[in-house]
C-alpha positions in Angstrom: 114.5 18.0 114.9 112.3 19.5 112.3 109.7 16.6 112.9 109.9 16.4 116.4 109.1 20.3 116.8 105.9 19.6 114.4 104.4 16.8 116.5 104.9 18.5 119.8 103.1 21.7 118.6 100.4 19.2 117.4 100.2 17.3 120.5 99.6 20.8 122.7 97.0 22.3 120.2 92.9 21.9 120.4 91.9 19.6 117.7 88.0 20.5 116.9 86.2 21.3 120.1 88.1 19.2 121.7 90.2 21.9 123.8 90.8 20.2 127.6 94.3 20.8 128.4 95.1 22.1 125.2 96.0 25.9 123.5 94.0 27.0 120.8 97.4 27.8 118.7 101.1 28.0 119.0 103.2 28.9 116.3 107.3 29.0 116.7 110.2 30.2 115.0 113.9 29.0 114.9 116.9 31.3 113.4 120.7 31.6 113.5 121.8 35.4 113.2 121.5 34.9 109.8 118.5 33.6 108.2 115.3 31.4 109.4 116.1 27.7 109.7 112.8 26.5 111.2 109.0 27.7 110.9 106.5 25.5 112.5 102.7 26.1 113.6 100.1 24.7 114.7 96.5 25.1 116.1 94.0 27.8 114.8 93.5 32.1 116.3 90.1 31.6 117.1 87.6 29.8 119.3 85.5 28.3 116.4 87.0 25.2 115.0 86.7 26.4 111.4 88.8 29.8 112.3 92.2 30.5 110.2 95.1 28.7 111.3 97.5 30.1 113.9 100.9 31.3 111.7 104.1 33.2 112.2 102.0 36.3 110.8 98.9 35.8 113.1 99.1 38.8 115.1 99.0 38.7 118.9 99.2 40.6 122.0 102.6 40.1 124.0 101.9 41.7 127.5 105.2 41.9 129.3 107.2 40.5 126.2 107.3 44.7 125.7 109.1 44.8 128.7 112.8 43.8 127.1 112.1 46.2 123.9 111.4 48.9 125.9 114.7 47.9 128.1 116.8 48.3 125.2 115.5 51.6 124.6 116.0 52.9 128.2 119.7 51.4 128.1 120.1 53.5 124.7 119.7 56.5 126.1 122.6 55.3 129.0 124.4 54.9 126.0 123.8 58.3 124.7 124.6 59.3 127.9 121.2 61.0 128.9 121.0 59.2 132.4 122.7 57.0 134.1 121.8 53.6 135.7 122.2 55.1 139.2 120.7 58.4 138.7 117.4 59.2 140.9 114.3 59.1 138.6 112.2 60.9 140.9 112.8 64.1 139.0 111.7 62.5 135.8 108.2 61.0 136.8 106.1 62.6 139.4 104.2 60.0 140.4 107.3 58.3 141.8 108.2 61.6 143.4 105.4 61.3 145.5 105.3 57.5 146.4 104.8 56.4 149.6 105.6 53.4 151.4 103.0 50.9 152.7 103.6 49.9 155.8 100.1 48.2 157.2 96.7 49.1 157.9 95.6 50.7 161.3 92.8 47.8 162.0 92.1 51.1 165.0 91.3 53.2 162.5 88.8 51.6 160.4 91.2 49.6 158.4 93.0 52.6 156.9 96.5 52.7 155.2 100.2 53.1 156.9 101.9 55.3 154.5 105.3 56.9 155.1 107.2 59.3 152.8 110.3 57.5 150.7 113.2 59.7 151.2 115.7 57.3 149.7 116.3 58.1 145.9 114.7 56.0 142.9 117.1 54.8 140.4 116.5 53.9 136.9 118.4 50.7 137.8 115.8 49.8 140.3 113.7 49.9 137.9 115.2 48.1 135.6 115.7 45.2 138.3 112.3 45.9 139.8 113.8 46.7 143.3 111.9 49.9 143.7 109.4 48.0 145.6 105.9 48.8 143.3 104.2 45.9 142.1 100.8 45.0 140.4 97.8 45.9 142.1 95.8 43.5 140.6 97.6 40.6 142.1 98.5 42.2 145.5 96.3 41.8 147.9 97.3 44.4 150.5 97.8 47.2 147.2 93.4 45.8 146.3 92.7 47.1 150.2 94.6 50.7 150.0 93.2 51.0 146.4 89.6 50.2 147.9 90.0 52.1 151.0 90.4 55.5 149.1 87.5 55.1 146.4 90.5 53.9 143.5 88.6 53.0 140.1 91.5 52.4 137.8 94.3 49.8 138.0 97.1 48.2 136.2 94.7 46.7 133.5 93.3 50.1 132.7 96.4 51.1 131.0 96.8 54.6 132.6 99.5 56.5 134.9 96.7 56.3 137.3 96.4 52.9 137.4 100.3 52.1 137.7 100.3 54.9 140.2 100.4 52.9 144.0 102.3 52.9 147.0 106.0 51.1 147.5 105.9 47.8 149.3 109.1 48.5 151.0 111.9 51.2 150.6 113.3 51.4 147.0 116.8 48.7 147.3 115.3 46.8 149.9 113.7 44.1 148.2 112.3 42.6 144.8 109.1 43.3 144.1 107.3 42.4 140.0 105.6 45.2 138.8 104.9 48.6 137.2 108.9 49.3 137.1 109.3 49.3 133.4 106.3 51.7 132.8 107.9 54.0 134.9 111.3 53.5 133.0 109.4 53.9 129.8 107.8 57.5 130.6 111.4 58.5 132.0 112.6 58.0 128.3 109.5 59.9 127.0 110.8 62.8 129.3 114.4 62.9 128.2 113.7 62.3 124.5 110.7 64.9 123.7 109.5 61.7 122.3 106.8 59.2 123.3 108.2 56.0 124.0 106.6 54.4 120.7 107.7 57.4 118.4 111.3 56.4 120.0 110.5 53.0 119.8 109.8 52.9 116.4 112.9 55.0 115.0 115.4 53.3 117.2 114.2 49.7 117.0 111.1 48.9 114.7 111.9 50.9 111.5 115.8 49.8 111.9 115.1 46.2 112.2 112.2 45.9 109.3 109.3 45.2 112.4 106.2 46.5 110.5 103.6 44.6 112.3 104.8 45.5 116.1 102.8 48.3 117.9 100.9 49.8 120.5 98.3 51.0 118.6 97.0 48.1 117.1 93.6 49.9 116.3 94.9 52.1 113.9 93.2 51.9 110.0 96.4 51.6 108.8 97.4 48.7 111.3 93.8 47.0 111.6 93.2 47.0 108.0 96.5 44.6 107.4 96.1 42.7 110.9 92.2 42.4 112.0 91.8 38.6 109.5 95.0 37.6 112.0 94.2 38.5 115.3 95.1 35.8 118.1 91.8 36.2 120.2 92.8 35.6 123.7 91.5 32.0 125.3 90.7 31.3 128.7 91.2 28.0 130.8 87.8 26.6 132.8 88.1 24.9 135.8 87.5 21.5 134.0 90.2 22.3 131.5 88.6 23.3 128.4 88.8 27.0 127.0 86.3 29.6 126.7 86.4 32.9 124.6 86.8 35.9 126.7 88.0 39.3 126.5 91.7 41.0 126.0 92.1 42.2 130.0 94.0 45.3 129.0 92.0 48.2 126.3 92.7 46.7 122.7 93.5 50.6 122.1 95.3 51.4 125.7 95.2 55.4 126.4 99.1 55.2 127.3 101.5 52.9 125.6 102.9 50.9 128.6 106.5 49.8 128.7 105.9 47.1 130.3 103.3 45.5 128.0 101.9 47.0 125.8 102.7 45.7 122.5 101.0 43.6 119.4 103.4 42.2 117.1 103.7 38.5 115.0 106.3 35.9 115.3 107.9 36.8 112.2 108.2 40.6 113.6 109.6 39.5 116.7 112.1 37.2 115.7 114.0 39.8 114.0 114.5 41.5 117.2 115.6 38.6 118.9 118.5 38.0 116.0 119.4 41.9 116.5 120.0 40.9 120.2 121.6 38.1 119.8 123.8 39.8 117.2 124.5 42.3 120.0 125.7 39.7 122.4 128.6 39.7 120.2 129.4 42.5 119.8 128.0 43.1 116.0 124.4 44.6 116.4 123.1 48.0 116.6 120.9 47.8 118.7 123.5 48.2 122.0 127.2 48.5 122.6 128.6 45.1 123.3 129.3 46.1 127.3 126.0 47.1 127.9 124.8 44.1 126.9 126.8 42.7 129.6 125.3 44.6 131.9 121.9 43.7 130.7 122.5 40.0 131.7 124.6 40.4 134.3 123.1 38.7 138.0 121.9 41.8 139.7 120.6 40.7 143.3 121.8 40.4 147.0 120.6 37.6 148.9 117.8 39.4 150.4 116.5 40.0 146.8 116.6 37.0 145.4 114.6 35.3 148.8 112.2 37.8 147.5 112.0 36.7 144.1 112.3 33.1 144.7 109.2 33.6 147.1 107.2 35.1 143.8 108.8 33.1 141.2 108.9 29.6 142.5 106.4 27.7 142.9 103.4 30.1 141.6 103.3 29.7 138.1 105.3 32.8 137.2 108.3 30.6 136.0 107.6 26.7 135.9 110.8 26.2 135.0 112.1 27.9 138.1 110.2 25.7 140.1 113.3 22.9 140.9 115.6 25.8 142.2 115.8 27.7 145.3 116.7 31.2 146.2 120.2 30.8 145.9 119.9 29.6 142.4 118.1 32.2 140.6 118.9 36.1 140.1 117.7 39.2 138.2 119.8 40.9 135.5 118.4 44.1 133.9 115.9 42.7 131.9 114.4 39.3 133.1 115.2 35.9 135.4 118.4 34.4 135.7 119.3 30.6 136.8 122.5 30.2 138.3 122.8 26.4 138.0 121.6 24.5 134.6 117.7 23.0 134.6 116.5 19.4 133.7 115.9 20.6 130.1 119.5 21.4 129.4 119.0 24.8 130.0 122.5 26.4 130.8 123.5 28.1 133.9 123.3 31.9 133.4 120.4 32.0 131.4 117.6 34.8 131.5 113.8 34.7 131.3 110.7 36.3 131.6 107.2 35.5 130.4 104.0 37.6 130.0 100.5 37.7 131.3 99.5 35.6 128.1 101.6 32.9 128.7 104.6 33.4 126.3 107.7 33.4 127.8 111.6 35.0 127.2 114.5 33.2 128.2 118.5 34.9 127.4 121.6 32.4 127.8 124.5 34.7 128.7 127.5 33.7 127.9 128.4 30.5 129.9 131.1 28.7 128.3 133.7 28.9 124.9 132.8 25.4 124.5 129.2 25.5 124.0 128.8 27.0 120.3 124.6 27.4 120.1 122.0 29.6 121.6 118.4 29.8 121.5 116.2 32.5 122.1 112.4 32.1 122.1 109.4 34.4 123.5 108.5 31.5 125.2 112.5 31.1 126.3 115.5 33.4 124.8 118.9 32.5 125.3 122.2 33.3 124.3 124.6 30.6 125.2 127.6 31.8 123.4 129.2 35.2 121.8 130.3 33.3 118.3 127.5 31.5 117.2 123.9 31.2 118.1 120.1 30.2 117.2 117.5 31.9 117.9 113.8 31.1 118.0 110.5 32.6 118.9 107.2 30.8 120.3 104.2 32.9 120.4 100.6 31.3 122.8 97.7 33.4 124.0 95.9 32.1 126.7 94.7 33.0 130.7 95.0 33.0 133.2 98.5 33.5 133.5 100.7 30.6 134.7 98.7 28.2 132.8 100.3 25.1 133.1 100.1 24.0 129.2 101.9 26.3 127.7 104.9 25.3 130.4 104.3 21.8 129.6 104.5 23.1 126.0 107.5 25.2 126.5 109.7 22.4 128.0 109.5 19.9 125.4 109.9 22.3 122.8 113.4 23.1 125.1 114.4 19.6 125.4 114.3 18.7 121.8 116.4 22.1 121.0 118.9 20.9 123.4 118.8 17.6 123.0 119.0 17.6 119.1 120.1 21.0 118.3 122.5 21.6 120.1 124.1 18.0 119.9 124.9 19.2 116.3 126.7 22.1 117.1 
């Protein structure tokens, strides 16, 4: 397996200028519970060809690979008994308080917005499942005309409250909607702690698990001084295939740390959260009690739902590998994607996934079976197949835009050999 692993991460990485159809670097990491079984890089950080070579330690920006840390934070405080899933959030966060719903534009009026009041409560669990109805505004084209009709200058990439701040797209329940949700979920904690969410963050999950070089604050002399000689620059693809340098799209010192993606961390960091949640899936972590873990990958969505999410997901480069399933095949849990019927790759039914603006990706195998004794989880794909045993593994790429079809070419081998070798030895 070893071998295989090495070429394909050769195969997928820009040799000299040569970049068309390539990533600049890739670097992934395979683990049991235990201890580290595989390390394997390839590619460099940088554009020029000369530039240090991509590594476990290179240090990179996650986007929405935050979103399952900051998850386990809010379902924490559950635990602790602070709220509960189905409690009304509205009291927490004013700006969901005060959301409207979008309904339309009055083309009468000189194009202005329909906005009614919500009067239906916001629960931390439609957050968690992003059924509250607010999405991006960057990528929503009827959220870019409300935000131009009334003068907005911030959005989501600004990193602010401001920017998160937009009308519903339907009432909260009604729907499924990608967005701003975990943000929300993440000042919510800040409110019930006394804490910001990175102070809790970094007590509860960082310092516990040994994750030194995760953070939002990447800036910092005493992060940037350790990190600046690895920092993953972030690539972006041409029309004709090649890539181009270009700029981080979110402030590489953000003015709020956001929930949803905020964070800079290394594969080496993040693997040893991935073996804490794996160790939780049975029921000997610390990070989470072994029934809210359960919960966390438990199917979520009614049918109305999931056509929602299958019209996002499928077929738009959010999810490649949701692209040979249909509505009634994929779900939501509490923190990411679920298929409900096994993929080409070997991928097991009842797995969970997400990816982030970057092009890494999450994937979680719940537990499908007693007779399947491996699991991988990667940050390109996480999966627990099995309470007993398990591997994990980790797979870091930075490159736009997002849904770049390389690093889901990329991510699909890498998943075949893992099932097709790994797993055969189990």
């Amino acid at each position: 397996m070893t071998s295989r692993l090495d070429s394909i991460l050769e195969k997928y990485v820009a040799q000299g200028n040569n970049t068309a159809n390539k990533v600049l670097g890739a670097s992934l990491v395979v683990a049991n519970e235990d201890e580290v079984i595989y390390f394997g890089s390839a590619g460099r950080i940088k554009m020029a060809p000369d530039a240090p070579a991509f590594s476990t330690d290179s240090f990179s920006f996650v986007a929405s690979m935050t979103k399952i840390i900051t998850i386990i934070c809010v379902l924490q405080i559950v635990e602790r008994g602070l709220i509960g899933l189905e409690d009304d959030i509205r009291p927490l966060v004013p700006e969901l308080a005060s959301a409207q719903i979008l309904k339309g534009f009055d083309e009468e009026n000189g194009g202005a917005p329909i906005l009614v009041e919500n009067t239906v409560p916001i629960t931390l669990r439609h957050l968690l499942t992003h059924t509250i109805g607010q999405g991006y505004d960057v990528g929503d084209p009827d959220l870019l005309r409300w935000s131009q009709y009334i003068g907005r200058t911030v959005n989501a990439t600004t990193s602010t409250r401001e920017g998160w701040d937009t009308p519903l797209k339907f009432e909260p329940g009604t729907g499924w909607y990608y967005g701003t949700a975990i943000d929300w979920a993440g000042f919510a904690l800040e409110e019930l702690t006394g804490t910001t969410l990175g102070e809790y963050m970094q007590e509860h999950v960082l310092d516990p698990l040994g994750m030194d070089e995760t953070t939002f604050h990447p800036l910092r002399p005493e992060i940037w001084e350790k990190v600046k000689d690895r920092y993953v620059e972030v690539s972006y693809r041409a029309a004709d295939g090649t890539l181009t340098e270009g700029p981080l799209i979110t402030p590489l010192e953000p003015p709020v740390e956001s929930g949803g993606s905020g964070l800079f961390t290394t594969a080496a960091d993040y693997i040893k959260f991935l073996q804490a949640l794996l160790q939780d899936t049975k029921g000997k972590g610390n990070l989470l009690k072994k029934e809210t873990v359960d919960e966390l990958f438990r199917p979520q969505l009614n049918d109305k739902q999931k056509e929602d999410e299958a019209n996002i997901l499928i077929g738009t480069g959010f999810a490649p590998e949701f692209d040979e399933l249909t509505a009634s095949e994929i779900s939501w849990g509490l923190g990411g994607g679920i298929n409900l019927v096994d993929l080409a790759t070997g991928r097991k039914n009842g797995s969970m996934m997400w990816s982030g603006v970057v092009n890494p990706h999450w994937v979680s195998l719940s537990f499908v079976s007693p007779l399947i004794h491996c699991s991988w989880l990667t940050l390109m794909t996480l999966k627990i197949m099995d309470p007993t045993t398990g591997i994990t593994a980790t797979l870091f790429v930075s490159v736009l835009p997002f849904g770049d079809p390389v690093p889901g070419r990329l991510f699909k081998e890498l998943e075949a050999v893992i099932y097709g070798e790994l797993l055969s030895e189990c």
